[in-house]
N, C-alpha and C positions, 0 to 999 in steps of 0.2 A: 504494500500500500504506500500509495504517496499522498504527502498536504502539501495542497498546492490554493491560489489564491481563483476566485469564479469572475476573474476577468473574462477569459475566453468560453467560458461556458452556455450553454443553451440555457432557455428558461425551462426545455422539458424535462433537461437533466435534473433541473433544480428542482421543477415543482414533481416531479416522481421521488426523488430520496424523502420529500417533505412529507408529499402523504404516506409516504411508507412510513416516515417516522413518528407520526403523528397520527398515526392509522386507529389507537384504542384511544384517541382523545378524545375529550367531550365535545369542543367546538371541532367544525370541518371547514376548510376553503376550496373552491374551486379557486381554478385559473387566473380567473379573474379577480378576485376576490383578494387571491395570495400577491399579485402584481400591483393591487392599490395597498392594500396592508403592507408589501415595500415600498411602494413608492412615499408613503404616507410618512414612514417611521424614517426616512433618508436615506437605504439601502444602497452602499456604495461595492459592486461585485470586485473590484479590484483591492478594496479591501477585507474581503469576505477568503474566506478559508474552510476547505473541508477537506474529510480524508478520502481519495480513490481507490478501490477497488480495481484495475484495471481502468475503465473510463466512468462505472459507476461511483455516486457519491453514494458512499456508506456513514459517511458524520458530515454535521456541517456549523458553521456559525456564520450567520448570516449580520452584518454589523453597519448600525448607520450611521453617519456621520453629520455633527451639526456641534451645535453650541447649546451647554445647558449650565445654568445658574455661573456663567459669564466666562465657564472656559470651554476650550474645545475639546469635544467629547468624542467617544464610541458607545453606542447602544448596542448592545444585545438584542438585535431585532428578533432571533429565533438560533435557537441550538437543540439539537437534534440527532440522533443515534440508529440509526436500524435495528429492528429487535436483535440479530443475529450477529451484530457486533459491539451489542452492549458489554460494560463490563470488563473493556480493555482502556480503559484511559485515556479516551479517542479524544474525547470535548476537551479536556487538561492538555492534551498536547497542541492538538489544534487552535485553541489559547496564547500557551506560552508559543507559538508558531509566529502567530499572528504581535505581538509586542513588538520585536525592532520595528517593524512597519508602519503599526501604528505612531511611534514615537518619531520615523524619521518623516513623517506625516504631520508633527507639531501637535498630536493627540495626547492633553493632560490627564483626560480622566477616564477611565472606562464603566460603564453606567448599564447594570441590568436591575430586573424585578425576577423573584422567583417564587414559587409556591409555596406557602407554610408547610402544609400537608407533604411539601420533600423534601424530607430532613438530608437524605444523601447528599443533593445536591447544594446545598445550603454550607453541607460542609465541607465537600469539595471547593466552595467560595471562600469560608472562611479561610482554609489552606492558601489560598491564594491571594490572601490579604485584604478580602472587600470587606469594606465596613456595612453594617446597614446604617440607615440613613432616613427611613420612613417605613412604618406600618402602613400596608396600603387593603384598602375594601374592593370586594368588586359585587355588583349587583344586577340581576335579573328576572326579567317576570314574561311572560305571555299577555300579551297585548289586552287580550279580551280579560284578566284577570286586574288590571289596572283600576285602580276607584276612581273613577273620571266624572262621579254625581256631582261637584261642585261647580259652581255656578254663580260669576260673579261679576257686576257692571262697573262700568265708569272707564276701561280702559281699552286701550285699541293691541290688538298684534298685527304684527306687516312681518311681511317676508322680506328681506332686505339684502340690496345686492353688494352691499359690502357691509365692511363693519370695525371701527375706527378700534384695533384693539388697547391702544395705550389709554382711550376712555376708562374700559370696563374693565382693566385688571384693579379697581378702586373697590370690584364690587366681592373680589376673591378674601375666601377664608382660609386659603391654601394656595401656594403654584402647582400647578398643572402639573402633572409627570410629561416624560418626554411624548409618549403618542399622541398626547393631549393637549401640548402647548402652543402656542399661536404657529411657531417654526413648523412643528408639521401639518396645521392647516392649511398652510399658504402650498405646501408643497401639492397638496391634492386640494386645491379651493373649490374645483368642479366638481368634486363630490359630497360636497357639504351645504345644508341648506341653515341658510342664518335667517334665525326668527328676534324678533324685539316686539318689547311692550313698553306701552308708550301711556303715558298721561299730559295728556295733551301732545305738547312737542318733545316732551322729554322722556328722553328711553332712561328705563327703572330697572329694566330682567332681559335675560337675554340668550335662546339658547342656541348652539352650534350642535346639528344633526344631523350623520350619514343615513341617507335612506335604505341604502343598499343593504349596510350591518347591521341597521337597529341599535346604533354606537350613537348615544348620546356625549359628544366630547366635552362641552362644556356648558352648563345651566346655572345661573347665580343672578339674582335680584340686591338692588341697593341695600343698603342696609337697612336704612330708615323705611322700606316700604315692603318688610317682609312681615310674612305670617298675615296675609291679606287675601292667598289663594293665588299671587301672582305667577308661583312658580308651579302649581298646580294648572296654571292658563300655559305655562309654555309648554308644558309635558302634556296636555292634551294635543294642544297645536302641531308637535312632536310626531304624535301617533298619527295622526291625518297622513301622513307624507310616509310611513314607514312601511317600507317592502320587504321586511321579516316577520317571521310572527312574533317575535319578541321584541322588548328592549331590553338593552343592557348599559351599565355604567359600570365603567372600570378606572381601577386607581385612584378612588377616594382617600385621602387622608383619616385614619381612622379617630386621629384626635379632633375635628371637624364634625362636631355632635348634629350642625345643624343639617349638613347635607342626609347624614345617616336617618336622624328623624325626618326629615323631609319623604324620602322616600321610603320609612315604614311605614307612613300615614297615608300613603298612596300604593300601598301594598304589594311594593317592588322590594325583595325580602335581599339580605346578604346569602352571597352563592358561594364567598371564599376571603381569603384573606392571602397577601403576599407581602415579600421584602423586599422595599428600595435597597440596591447596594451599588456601591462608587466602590473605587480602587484606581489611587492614584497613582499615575505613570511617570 
């Protein structure tokens, strides 16, 4: 076997090792699906690395590049194993593989999330020096199971073709994780519908939604004009336009009481829990 970088590689190379390796996971992508999920997160293939098999890919890290909390980063966009070559140290090498490059790249920090529920992996990170850095929630519900009785006047929503972000980060109780932050909306803006609520001329809530995933990216009302049913008007609004049968929110800050109660009251429940971890280069 060699690790070599997915410069030169196909996307059907790519996207066949993925769903091989991802084949008993709960979410699935197609094709398309898995091309905005890169393109979204910054997926940079010449800096991406996996192990070959001859010309198959048997592991991979898939890594995106951008800038997060003001240095320049690698994301963990996906890593991933074959059942039948798990269990050899594949992601650890392919890793430490991947370091001169990033570094001779100007890359300070390297930035992944990972499951609670996989301690292995977890400490395969800590071996490798990542700190964590944030408890993150993720949450999902089926559409039709949403409590969407509430019903409230005096305020307008509009679809809007842009959306001024250095306004509304006044209205966050947390930053964004990387999938989440303005960097990777711009990078897929065609795929995102921006809704605002407005009184009068003044936008108050505001939320940012892929139709396609049912990925609500970012929902957050003023401060002063919450607990009004505002953010219960955009998460209806939300549903109107959503081509899955679910919604989901991922990478909630878990110390962020108000998001969590927000959406237990609209009875979109927690599906799991993960770890921010950095590890600086």
């Amino acid at each position: 076997m060699k690790i070599r970088s997915l410069e030169k590689t196909e996307f059907e190379t790519i996207f066949r090792a993925f769903s091989q390796a991802f084949a008993d996971y709960e979410m699935q992508w197609n094709k398309a699906q898995l091309l905005t999920m890169l393109k979204r997160r910054g997926f940079v293939p010449e800096l991406s690395f996996a192990a070959f098999d001859n010309e198959e890919i048997v592991a991979f890290t898939f890594n995106g590049i951008g800038v997060f909390n003001g240095k320049p980063t690698a994301y963990d966009t996906g890593t991933g194993t074959l059942k039948d070559y798990r269990g050899r140290g594949l992601a650890t090498e392919i890793f430490e593989t991947s370091l001169p490059y990033l570094k001779e790249n100007n890359i300070e920090q390297y930035l992944l999330e990972v499951l609670q529920h996989n301690p292995k992996a977890i400490s395969v990170y800590k071996k490798l020096s990542f700190e964590t850095t944030r408890e993150l929630n993720y949450f999902m519900q089926k559409n039709e199971k949403i409590d969407r009785r509430l019903k409230i006047s005096g305020y307008s929503v509009e679809q809007l073709d842009t959306l001024n972000f250095e306004s509304v980060s006044g209205f966050w109780d947390f930053y964004p994780t990387w999938q989440n932050d303005f960097q990777a909306i711009q990078r897929a803006s065609e795929d995102f519908i921006f809704l605002g609520v407005f009184t009068g001329t003044k936008l108050i809530g505001y939320c940012i939604f892929e139709p396609d995933s049912g990925d609500i990216t970012q929902i957050a009302v003023e401060k002063q004009h919450r607990r009004k049913g505002i953010g219960t008007l955009l998460l209806n609004e939300a549903i109107k336009f959503n081509k899955n049968d679910s919604i989901k929110i991922m990478n909630t800050d878990t110390q962020c009481i108000s998001i969590t109660e927000f959406l237990k009251t609209n009875n979109i429940p927690l599906k799991g829990k993960q770890f921010e971890m950095i590890k600086q280069l």
